[in-house]
C-alpha positions in Angstrom: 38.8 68.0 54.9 36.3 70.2 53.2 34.4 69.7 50.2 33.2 72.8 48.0 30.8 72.3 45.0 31.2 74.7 41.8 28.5 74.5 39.2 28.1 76.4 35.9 25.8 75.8 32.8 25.8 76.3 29.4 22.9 75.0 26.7 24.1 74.1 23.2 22.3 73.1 20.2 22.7 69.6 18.6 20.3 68.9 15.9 16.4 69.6 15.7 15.2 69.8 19.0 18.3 68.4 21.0 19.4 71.4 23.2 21.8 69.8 26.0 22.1 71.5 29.1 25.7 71.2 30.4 25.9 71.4 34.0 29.9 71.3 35.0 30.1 70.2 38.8 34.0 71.0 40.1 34.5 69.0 43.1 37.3 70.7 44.9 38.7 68.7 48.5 40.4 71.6 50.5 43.0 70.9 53.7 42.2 72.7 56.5 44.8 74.0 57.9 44.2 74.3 62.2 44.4 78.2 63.3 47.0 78.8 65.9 46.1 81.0 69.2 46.3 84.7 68.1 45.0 83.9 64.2 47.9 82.8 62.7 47.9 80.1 60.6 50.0 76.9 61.9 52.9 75.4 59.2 52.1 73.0 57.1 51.8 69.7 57.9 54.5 67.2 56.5 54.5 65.9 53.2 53.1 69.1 51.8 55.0 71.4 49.4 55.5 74.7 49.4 54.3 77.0 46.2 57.3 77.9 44.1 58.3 81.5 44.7 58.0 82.0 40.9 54.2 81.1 41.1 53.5 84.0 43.3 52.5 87.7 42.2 55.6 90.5 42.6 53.6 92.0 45.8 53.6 89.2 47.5 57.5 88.1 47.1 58.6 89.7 50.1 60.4 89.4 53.2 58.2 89.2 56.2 55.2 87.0 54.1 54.2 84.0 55.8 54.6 80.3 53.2 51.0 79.6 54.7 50.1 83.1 53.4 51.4 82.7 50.0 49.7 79.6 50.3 46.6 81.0 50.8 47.0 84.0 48.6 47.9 81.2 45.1 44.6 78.5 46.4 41.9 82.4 46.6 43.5 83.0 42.8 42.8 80.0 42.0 39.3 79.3 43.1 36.5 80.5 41.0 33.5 81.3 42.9 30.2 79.3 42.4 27.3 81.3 41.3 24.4 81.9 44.2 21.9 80.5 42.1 23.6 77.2 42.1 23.4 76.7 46.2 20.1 74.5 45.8 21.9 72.1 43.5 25.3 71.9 46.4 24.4 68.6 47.8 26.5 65.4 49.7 24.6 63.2 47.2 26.9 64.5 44.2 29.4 62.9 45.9 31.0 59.7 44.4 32.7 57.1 46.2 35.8 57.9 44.5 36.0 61.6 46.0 34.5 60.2 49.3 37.8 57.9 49.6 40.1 60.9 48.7 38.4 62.8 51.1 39.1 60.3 53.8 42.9 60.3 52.6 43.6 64.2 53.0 46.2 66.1 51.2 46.3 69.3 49.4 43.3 71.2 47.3 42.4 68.9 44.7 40.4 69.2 41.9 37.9 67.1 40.1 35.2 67.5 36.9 32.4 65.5 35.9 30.1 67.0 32.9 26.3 66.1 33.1 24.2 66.7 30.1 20.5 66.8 29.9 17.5 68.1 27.4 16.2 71.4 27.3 13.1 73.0 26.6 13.0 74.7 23.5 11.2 77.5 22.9 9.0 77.9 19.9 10.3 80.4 17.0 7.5 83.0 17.3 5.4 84.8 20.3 3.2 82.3 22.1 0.2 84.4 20.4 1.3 84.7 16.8 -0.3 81.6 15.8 -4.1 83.5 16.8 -6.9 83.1 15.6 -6.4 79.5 15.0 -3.8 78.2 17.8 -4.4 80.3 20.6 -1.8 82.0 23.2 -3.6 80.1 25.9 -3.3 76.9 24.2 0.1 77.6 23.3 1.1 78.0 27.3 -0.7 74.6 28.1 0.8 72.8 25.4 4.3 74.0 25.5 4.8 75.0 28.8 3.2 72.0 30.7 2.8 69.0 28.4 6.0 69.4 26.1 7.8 70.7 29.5 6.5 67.8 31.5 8.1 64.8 28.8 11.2 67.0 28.9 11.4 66.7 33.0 10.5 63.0 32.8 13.2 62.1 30.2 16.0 64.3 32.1 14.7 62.3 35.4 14.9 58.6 33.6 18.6 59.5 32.0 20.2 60.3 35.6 20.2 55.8 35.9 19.6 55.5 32.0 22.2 53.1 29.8 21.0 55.2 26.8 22.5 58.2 28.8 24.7 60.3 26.1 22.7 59.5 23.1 21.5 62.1 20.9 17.9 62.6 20.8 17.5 60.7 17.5 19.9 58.2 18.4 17.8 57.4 21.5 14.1 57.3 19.9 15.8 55.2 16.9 17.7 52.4 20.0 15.0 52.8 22.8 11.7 52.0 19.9 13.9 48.2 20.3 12.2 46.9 16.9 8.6 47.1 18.9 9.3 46.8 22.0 9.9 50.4 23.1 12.2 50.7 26.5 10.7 53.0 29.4 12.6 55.9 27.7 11.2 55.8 24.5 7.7 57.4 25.0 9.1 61.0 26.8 12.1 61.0 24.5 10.0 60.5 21.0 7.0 63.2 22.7 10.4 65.6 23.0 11.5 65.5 19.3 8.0 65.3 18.1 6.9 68.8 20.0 9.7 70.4 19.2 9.5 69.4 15.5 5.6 70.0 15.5 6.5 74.1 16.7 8.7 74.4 14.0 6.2 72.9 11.6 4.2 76.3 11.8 4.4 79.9 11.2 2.1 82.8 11.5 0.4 83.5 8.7 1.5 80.3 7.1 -0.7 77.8 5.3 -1.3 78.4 1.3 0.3 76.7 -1.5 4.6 75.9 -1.3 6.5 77.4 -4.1 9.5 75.6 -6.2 10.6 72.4 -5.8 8.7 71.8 -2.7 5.4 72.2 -4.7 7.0 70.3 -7.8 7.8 67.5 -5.5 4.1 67.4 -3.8 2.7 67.1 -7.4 5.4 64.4 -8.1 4.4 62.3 -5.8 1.1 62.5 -5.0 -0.5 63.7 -8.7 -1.3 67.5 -7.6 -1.5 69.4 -4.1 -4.9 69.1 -3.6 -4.5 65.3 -3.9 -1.8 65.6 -1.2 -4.4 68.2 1.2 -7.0 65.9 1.2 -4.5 62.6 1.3 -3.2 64.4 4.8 -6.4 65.4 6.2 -8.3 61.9 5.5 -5.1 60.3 7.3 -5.6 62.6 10.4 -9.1 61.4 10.6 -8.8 57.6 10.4 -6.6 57.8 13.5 -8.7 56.9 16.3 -7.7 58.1 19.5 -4.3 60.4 19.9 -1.5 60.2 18.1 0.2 62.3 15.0 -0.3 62.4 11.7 3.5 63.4 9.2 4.5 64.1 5.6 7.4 61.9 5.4 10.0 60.7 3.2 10.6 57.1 2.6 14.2 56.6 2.3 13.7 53.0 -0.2 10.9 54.6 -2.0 12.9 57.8 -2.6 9.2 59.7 -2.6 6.6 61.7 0.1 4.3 60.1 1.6 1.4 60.6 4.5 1.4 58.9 7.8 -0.3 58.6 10.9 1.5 56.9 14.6 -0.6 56.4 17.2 0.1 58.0 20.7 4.0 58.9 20.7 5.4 57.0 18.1 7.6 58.8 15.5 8.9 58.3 12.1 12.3 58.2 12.9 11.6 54.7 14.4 11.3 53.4 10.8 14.0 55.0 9.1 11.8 57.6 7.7 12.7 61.3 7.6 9.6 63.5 8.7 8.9 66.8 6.7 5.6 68.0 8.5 4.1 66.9 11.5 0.5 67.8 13.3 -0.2 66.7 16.8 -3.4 65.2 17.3 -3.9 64.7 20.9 -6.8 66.5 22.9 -4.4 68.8 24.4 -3.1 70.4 20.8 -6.7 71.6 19.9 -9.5 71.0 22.8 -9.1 74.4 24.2 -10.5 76.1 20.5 -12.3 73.4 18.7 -13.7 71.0 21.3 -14.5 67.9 19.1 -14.1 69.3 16.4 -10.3 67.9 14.8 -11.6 68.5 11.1 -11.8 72.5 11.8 -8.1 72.5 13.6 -6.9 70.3 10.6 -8.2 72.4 8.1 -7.2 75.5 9.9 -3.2 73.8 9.8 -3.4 72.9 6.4 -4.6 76.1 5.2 -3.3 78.8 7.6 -0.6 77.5 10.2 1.9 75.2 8.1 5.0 77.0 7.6 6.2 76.0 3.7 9.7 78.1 4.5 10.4 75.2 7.2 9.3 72.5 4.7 11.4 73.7 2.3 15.0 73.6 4.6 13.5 70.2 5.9 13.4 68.9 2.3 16.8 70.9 1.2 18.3 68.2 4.3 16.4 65.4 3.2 18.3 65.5 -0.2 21.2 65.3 1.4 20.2 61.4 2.8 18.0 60.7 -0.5 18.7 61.4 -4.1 15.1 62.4 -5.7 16.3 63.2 -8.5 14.2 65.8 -10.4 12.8 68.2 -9.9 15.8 69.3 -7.3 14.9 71.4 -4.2 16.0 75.0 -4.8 19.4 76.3 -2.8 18.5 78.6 0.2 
């Protein structure tokens, strides 16, 4: 018997920044057939059935066409070809037990499916230099494509023998935190959802004042937007060591509020639903500001917050929590 490996992917989008990567593996167990003197092939063995004569193409329903080469011509229509680029991943180990005991029994081509999904990177909704002069490309490139890249390849690598394998990415920050006592998963999976919603958080040329019912529900709740600037800033301060600092919603409360988690925690943990979110470990601002987090606080507050993303964040957020007035404006 002979096994063949097909692979294909596809990436699809399940919520804020929970991009599976579908990997489709089609195991296919092939008879092979032994190859008389001369080339032709032998008869089949017995027990194996001849393709109906209906099954086969016009051209080929014709006197003088071997059943082993009809055979042959219905398994090569059949068979999609595996892409080149997949030959790395055509291994024994993606064998199971289950196929391994087929194999041993023989028969005809058979095929199997098994559908793998794991996290993608995301990439961030503007050019990797768009946030310059105050996030630079440089930064941008170490952040995203080594740090945020590096908790994606660690989660991928702890699903393959997780039980939490299958969860959204919410779902699994929101089971693996375990009231406290975060499971091994928890810190890449919460460092994936936070990145990606900390990218999304910005926007060039962004910063300023919101507009609407975004500003009218800022004022609401914390007395007027300066109140609410200085609020979020002192809170990014008073965390010692790294960690983030959010605008969140407080689902009991049914108002804003300003938060700080230290090293990966997230938001979601508690039942809260984050609006904003600024990373404050070294690697987010070390690179432009050195020491410095009040200037690369500032700098978000006033120039790299994107107030269009806030507002679709809250616009979702009233779906889960009725604020009452004022309401957030229809896109």
């Amino acid at each position: 018997m002979a096994l063949r490996l097909d692979l294909a992917e596809w990436q699809v989008w399940s919520g804020p920044g929970s991009f599976f990567r579908f990997t489709v593996v089609f195991r296919r167990l092939e008879a092979e057939l032994p190859i008389r003197q001369g080339g032709a092939a032998a008869p089949p063995t017995a027990g194996m059935e001849e393709p109906h004569p209906h099954l086969l193409p016009p051209s080929r329903c014709r006197t003088g066409t071997t059943a082993a080469a009809r055979r042959d011509s219905v398994r090569k229509k059949a068979e999609p070809r595996a892409p080149e680029t997949w030959s790395k991943f055509q291994s024994s180990k993606l064998i199971s037990p289950s196929d391994q005991k087929i194999q041993r029994q023989g028969g005809l081509s058979r095929r199997f499916s098994k559908v793998v999904s794991y996290y993608g990177l995301t990439t961030p909704p503007y050019k990797l230099d768009a946030l310059e002069p105050y996030m630079s490309k440089r930064t941008v490139e170490l952040h995203w494509g080594k740090h945020h890249q590096d908790y994606v390849d660690g989660l991928n690598k702890q699903l393959a023998t997780s039980p939490l394998y299958g969860y959204t990415l919410e779902d699994l920050i929101k089971e693996a935190y375990n009231n406290g006592n975060p499971l091994p998963e928890y810190n890449n999976a919460a460092q994936v959802w936070n990145h990606h919603f900390f990218w999304e958080s910005m926007q060039p040329e962004g910063g300023g004042l919101p507009e609407g019912g975004v500003l009218q529900q800022i004022e609401k709740d914390f007395g007027s937007f300066t109140n609410f600037r200085e609020e979020f800033i002192r809170s990014a301060l008073q965390l010692l060591g790294s960690g983030w600092v959010w605008l969140v919603l407080k689902r009991n409360e049914r108002k804003l509020s300003v938060v700080h988690t230290r090293n990966a925690i997230s938001p979601l943990a508690f039942g809260d639903i984050p609006i904003i979110s600024l990373d404050l470990w070294e690697h987010a601002y070390y690179l432009e500001y050195k020491d410095d987090r009040l200037a690369y606080i500032t700098n978000f507050m006033d120039h790299l917050i994107s107030w269009d993303t806030v507002t679709l964040r809250m616009m979702r957020a009233e779906s889960f929590v009725n604020l009452g007035e004022p309401t957030i404006p229809e896109a």
